[in-house]
C-alpha positions as semicolon CSV with decimal commas, in nm:
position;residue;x (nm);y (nm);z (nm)
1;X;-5,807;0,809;4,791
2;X;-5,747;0,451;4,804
3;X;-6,007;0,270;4,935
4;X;-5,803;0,050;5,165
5;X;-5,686;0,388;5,306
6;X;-5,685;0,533;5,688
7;X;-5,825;0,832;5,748
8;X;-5,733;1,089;5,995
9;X;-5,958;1,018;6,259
10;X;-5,813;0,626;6,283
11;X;-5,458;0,738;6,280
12;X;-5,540;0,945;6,568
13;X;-5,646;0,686;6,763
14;X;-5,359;0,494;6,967
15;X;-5,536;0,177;6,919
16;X;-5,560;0,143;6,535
17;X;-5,238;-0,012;6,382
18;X;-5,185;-0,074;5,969
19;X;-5,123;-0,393;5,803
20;X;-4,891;-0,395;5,568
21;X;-5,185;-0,359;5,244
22;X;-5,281;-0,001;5,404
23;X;-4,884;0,095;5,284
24;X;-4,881;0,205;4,888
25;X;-4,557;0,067;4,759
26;X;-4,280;0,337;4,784
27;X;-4,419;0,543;5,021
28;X;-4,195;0,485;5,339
29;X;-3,823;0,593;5,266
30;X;-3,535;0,603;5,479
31;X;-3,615;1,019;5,482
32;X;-3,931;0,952;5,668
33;X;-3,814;0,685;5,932
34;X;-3,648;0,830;6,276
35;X;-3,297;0,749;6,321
36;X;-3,312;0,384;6,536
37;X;-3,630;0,349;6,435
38;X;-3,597;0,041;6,281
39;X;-3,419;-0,233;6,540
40;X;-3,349;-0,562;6,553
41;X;-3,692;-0,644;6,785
42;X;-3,907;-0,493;6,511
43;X;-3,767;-0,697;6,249
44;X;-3,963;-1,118;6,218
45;X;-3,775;-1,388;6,226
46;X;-3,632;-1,431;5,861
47;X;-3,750;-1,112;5,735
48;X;-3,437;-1,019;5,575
49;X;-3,314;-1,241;5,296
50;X;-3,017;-1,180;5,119
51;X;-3,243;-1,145;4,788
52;X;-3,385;-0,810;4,955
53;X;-3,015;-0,646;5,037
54;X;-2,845;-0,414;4,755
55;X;-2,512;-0,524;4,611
56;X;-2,250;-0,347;4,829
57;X;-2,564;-0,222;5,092
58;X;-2,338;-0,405;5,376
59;X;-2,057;-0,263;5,501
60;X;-1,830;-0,202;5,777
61;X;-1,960;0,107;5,868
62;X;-2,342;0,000;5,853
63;X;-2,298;-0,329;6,020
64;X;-2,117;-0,185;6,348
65;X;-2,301;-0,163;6,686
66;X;-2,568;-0,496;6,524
67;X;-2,339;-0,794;6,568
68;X;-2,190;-0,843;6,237
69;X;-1,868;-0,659;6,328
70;X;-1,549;-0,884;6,232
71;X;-1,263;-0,918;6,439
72;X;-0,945;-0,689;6,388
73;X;-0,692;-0,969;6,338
74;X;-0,307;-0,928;6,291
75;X;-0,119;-1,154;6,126
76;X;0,281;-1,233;6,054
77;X;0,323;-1,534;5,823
78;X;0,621;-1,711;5,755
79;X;0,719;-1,938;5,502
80;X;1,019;-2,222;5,524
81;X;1,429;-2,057;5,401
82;X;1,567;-2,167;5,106
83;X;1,867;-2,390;5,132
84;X;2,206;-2,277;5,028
85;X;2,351;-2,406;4,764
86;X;2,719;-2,237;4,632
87;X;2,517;-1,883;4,713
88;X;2,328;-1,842;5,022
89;X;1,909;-1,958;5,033
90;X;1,623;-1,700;5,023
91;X;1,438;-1,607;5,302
92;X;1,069;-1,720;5,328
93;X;0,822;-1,522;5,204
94;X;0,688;-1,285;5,449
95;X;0,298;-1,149;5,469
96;X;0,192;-0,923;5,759
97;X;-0,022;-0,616;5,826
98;X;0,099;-0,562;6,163
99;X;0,133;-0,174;6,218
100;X;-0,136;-0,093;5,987
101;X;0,108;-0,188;5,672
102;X;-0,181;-0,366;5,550
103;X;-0,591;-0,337;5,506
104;X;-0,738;-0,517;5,819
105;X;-0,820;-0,864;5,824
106;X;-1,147;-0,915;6,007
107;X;-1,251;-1,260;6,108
108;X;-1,574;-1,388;6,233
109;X;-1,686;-1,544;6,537
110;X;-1,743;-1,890;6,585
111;X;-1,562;-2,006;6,314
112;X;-1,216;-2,239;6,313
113;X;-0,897;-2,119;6,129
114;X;-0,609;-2,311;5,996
115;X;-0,230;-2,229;6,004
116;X;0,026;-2,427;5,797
117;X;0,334;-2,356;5,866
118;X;0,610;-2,407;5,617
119;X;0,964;-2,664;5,664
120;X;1,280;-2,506;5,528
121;X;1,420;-2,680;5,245
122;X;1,688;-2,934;5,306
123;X;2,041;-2,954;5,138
124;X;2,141;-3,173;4,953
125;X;2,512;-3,289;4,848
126;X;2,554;-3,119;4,506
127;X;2,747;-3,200;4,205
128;X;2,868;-2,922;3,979
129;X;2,605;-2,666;3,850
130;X;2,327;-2,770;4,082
131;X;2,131;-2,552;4,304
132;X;2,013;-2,618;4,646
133;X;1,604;-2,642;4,702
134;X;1,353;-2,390;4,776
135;X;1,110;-2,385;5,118
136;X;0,767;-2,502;5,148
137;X;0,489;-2,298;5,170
138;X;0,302;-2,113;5,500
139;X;-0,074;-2,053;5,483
140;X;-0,380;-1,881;5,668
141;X;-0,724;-1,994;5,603
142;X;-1,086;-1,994;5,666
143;X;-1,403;-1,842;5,643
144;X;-1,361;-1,456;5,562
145;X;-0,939;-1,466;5,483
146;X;-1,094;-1,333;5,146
147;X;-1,436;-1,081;5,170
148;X;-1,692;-1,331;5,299
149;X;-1,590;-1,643;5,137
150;X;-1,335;-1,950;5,276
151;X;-1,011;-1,794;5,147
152;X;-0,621;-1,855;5,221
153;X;-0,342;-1,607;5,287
154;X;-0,020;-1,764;5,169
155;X;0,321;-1,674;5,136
156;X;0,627;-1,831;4,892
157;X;0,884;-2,063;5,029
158;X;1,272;-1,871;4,999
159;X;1,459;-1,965;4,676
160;X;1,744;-2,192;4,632
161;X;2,127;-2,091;4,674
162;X;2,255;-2,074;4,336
163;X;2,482;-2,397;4,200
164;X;2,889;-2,406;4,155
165;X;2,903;-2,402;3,783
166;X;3,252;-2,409;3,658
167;X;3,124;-2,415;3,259
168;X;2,858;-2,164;3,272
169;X;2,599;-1,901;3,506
170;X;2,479;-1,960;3,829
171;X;2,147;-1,868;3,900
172;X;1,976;-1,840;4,245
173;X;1,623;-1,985;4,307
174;X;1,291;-1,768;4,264
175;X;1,085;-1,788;4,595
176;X;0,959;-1,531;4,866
177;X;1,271;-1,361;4,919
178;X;1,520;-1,494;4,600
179;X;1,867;-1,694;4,639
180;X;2,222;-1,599;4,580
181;X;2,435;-1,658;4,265
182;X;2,711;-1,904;4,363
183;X;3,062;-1,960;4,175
184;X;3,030;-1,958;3,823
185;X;3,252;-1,956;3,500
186;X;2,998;-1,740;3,371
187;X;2,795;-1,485;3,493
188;X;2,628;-1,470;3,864
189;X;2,227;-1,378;3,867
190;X;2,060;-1,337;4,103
191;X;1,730;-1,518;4,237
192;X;1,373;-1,313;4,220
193;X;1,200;-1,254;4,473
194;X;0,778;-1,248;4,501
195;X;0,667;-0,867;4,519
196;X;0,543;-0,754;4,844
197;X;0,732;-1,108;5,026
198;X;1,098;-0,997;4,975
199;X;1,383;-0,906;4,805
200;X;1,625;-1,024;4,540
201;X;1,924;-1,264;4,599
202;X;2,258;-1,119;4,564
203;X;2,497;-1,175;4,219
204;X;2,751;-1,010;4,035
205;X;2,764;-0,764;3,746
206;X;2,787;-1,008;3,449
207;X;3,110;-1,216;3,321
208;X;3,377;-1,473;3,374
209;X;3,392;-1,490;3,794
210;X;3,769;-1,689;3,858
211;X;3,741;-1,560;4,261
212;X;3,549;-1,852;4,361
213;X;3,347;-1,666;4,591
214;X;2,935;-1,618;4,599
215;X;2,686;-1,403;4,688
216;X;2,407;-1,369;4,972
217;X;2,042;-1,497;4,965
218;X;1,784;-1,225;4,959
219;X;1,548;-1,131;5,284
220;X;1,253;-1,026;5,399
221;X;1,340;-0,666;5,455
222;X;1,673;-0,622;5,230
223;X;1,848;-0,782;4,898
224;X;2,127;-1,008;4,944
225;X;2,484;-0,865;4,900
226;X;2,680;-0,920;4,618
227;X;3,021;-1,080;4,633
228;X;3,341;-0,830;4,530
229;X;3,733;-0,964;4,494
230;X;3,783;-1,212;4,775
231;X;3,417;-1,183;4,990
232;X;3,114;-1,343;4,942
233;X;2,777;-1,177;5,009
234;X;2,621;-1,182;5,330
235;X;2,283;-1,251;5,319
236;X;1,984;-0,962;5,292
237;X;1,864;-0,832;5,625
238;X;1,498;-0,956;5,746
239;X;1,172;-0,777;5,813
240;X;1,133;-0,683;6,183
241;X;0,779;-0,705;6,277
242;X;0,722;-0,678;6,662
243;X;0,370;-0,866;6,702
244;X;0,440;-1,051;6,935
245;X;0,640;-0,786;7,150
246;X;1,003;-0,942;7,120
247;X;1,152;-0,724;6,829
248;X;1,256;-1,004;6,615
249;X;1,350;-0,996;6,299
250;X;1,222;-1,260;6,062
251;X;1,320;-1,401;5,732
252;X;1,711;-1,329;5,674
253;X;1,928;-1,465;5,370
254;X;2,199;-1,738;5,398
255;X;2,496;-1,603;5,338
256;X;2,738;-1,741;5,040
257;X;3,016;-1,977;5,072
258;X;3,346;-1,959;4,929
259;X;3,680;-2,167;4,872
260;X;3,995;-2,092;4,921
261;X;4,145;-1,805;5,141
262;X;3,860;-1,615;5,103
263;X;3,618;-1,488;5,319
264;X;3,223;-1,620;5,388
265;X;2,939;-1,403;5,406
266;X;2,745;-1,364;5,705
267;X;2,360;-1,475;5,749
268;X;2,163;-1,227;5,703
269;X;2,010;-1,023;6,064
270;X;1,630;-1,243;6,146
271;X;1,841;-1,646;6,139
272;X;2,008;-1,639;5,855
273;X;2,274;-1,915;5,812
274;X;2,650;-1,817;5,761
275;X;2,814;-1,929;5,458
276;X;3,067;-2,167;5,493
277;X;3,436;-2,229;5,332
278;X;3,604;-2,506;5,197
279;X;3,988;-2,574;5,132
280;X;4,266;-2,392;5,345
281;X;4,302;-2,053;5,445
282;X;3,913;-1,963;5,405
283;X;3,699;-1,711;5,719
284;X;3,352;-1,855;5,754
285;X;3,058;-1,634;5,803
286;X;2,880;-1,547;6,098
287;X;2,535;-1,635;6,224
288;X;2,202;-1,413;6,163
289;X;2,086;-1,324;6,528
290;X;1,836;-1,093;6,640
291;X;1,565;-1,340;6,546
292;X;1,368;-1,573;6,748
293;X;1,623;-1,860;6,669
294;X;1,968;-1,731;6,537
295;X;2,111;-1,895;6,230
296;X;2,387;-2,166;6,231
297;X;2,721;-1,982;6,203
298;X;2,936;-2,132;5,902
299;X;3,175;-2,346;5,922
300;X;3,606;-2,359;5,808
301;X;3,713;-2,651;5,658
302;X;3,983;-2,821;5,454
303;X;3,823;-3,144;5,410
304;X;3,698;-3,209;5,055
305;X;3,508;-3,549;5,093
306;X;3,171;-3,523;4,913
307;X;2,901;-3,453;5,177
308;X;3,077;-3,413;5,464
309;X;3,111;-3,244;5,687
310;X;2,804;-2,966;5,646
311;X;2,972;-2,601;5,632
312;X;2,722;-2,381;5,514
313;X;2,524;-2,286;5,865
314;X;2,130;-2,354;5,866
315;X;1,878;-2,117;5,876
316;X;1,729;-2,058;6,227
317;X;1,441;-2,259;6,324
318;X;1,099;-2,077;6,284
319;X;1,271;-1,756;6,129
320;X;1,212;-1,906;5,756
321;X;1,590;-1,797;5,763
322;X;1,779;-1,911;5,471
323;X;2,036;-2,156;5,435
324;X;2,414;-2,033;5,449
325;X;2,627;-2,203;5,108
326;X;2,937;-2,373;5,101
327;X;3,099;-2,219;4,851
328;X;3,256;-2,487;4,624
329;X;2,937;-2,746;4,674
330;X;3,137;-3,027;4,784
331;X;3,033;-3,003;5,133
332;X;2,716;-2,968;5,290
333;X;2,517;-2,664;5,259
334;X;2,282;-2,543;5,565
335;X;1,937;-2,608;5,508
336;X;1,674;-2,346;5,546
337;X;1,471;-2,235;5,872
338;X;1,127;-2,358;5,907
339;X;0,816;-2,075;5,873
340;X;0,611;-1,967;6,178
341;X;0,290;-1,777;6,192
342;X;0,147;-1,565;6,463
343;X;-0,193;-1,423;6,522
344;X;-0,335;-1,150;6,741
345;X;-0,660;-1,102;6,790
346;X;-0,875;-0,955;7,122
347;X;-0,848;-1,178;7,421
348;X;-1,255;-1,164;7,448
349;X;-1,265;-1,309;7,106
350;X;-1,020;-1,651;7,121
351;X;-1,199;-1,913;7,205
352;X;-0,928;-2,243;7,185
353;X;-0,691;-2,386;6,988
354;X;-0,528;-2,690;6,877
355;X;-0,174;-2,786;6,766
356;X;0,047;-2,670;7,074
357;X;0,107;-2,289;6,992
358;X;0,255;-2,040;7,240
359;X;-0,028;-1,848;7,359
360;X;0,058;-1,536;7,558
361;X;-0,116;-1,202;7,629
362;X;-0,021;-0,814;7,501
363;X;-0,268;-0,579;7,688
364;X;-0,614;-0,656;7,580
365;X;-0,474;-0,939;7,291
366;X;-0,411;-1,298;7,289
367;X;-0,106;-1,357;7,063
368;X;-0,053;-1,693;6,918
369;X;0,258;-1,841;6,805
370;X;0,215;-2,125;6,595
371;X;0,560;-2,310;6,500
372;X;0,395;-2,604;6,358
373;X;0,058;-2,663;6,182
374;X;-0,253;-2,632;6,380
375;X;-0,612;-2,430;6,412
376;X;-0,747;-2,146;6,665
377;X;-1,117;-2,102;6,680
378;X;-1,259;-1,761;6,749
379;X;-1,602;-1,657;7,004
């Protein structure tokens, strides 16, 4: 027996204790210690390090009930519409796991995170065979967005409405949710979207397109119509995500333009703009509603001046709605719908916040609505 060693007799008695050199290495496991037997009282100040803990010995499970839990965040994060361009603009890019679509986000207490929020894109006047411009960018970050470092949650600003191009394709822009083809000579195609943001603009099946008409913007929850004969596309349907108890629909496509007596799509459902028409005889397309700001409805018009007046209806604000076209791109486009981001997290966990959000209650949750940039801090 070692000589350092207790025998029975001193183990017996309640008054003899063992230092740490009467312990052979190895010989207490977690089979011999009682369940709670080990608590945070026992433990010395700075008697864990982070050198003594096992890759992937932390986790959720083991960490509940001792103060490390995180707090169940849910998110919806919006980026800025595309603008419409000949084709209706792209939806922003949408990120959420509200309803459990998504693994939880747990943040951590004491800590201050940012949200960015996203302008739509504005239209410009366009000369033959150019597109309109994509949205800016929404963001989450801080300390835990990513496992247990500073990380950002971002989402893709809608694509561009595709360009009237009278001597070859028209193209929509790549973004969150893609743009619409507009008029082309050649071929429509359509804008991509970013997987798990949106869907795909709206364009036709290939070759020479003499209708003058254009197709929808892609949204968050649907792609964006194609034009057929004498209609344009309406723009693709947004994502309805109900966080912060309203039912709103968020991210809808601008619906394409047209010239001529032709019909407009319509913005897509969640504030996407209407397209608009140019020249006589032409039906503009109706506003995107069911969103927390509708979309501009297009606008009819036989006036041809470069610029003027805009006909292609914006995107509604805060929806990250696209941007309706005009058609024939001598008149204005509509310019995309700024981004949002909202964030619910338990009432006993908010602590403040800064940049003016709305701040309302659901049950036992504070939701946040930020519609420009700012921070919340958590407790």
């Amino acid at each position: 027996m070692a000589s350092n060693a207790k025998n029975l007799a001193e183990y017996l008695n309640n008054e003899t204790t063992s230092a740490s050199a009467d312990i052979a290495d190895g010989s207490i496991t977690t089979a011999k210690l009682a369940a709670d037997a080990v608590t945070a009282a026992k433990l010395a100040d700075n008697a864990v390090v982070t050198a003594s803990i096992a890759d992937s010995a932390v986790t959720n499970v083991k960490t509940t009930g001792v103060g490390i839990v995180g707090i169940d965040t849910k998110y919806l994060i919006v980026s800025g519409g595309g603008s419409g361009g000949s084709g209706g603009g792209g939806g922003g890019g949408l990120l959420t796991n509200f309803g459990d679509v998504a693994p939880m986000l747990e943040l951590t207490a004491g800590k201050t995170y940012t949200c960015t929020v996203g302008a739509g894109a504005t239209a410009v006047t366009h000369q033959t065979g150019h597109p309109g411009s994509a949205g800016s960018k929404s963001s989450l970050s801080g300390f835990g967005i990513i496992g247990h470092l500073i990380g950002t949650l971002e989402s893709d600003g809608g694509g561009s409405g595709g360009g009237f191009n009278t001597s070859g394709n028209s193209t929509g822009g790549t973004g969150g949710s893609g743009g619409g083809a507009g008029h082309a000579s050649g071929a429509q195609i359509a804008g991509a979207a970013k997987p798990g943001q949106g869907f795909a603009g709206g364009a036709d099946s290939g070759g020479s397109d003499t209708t003058y008409v254009s197709s929808g913007g892609g949204g968050a929850g649907a792609v964006g119509v194609t034009s057929l004969n004498s209609l344009s596309g309406a723009g693709g349907a947004g994502l309805q995500v109900n966080i912060d108890g309203n039912n709103y629909y968020w991210a809808g496509g601008g619906g394409g333009g047209c010239q001529g007596s032709r019909t407009a799509g319509a913005g897509g459902i969640g504030g996407g703009g209407g397209g608009g028409g140019s020249q006589s005889g032409n039906t503009a397309g109706a506003a995107g509603a069911s969103a927390l700001n509708s979309g501009g409805a297009g606008v009819s018009t036989s006036d041809a001046s470069q610029g003027s007046p805009r006909i292609g209806g914006n995107g509604g604000a805060n929806t990250g709605g696209g941007g309706g076209g005009d058609g024939q791109t001598i008149n204005l486009a509509g310019n995309g719908g700024s981004g949002i981001i909202i964030i619910r997290i338990p009432t006993a966990n908010y602590s403040s916040s800064t940049g003016s959000p709305n701040v309302s209650t659901i049950g036992s949750d504070t939701v946040l609505r930020f519609t420009s940039t700012g921070t919340f801090t958590t407790q």
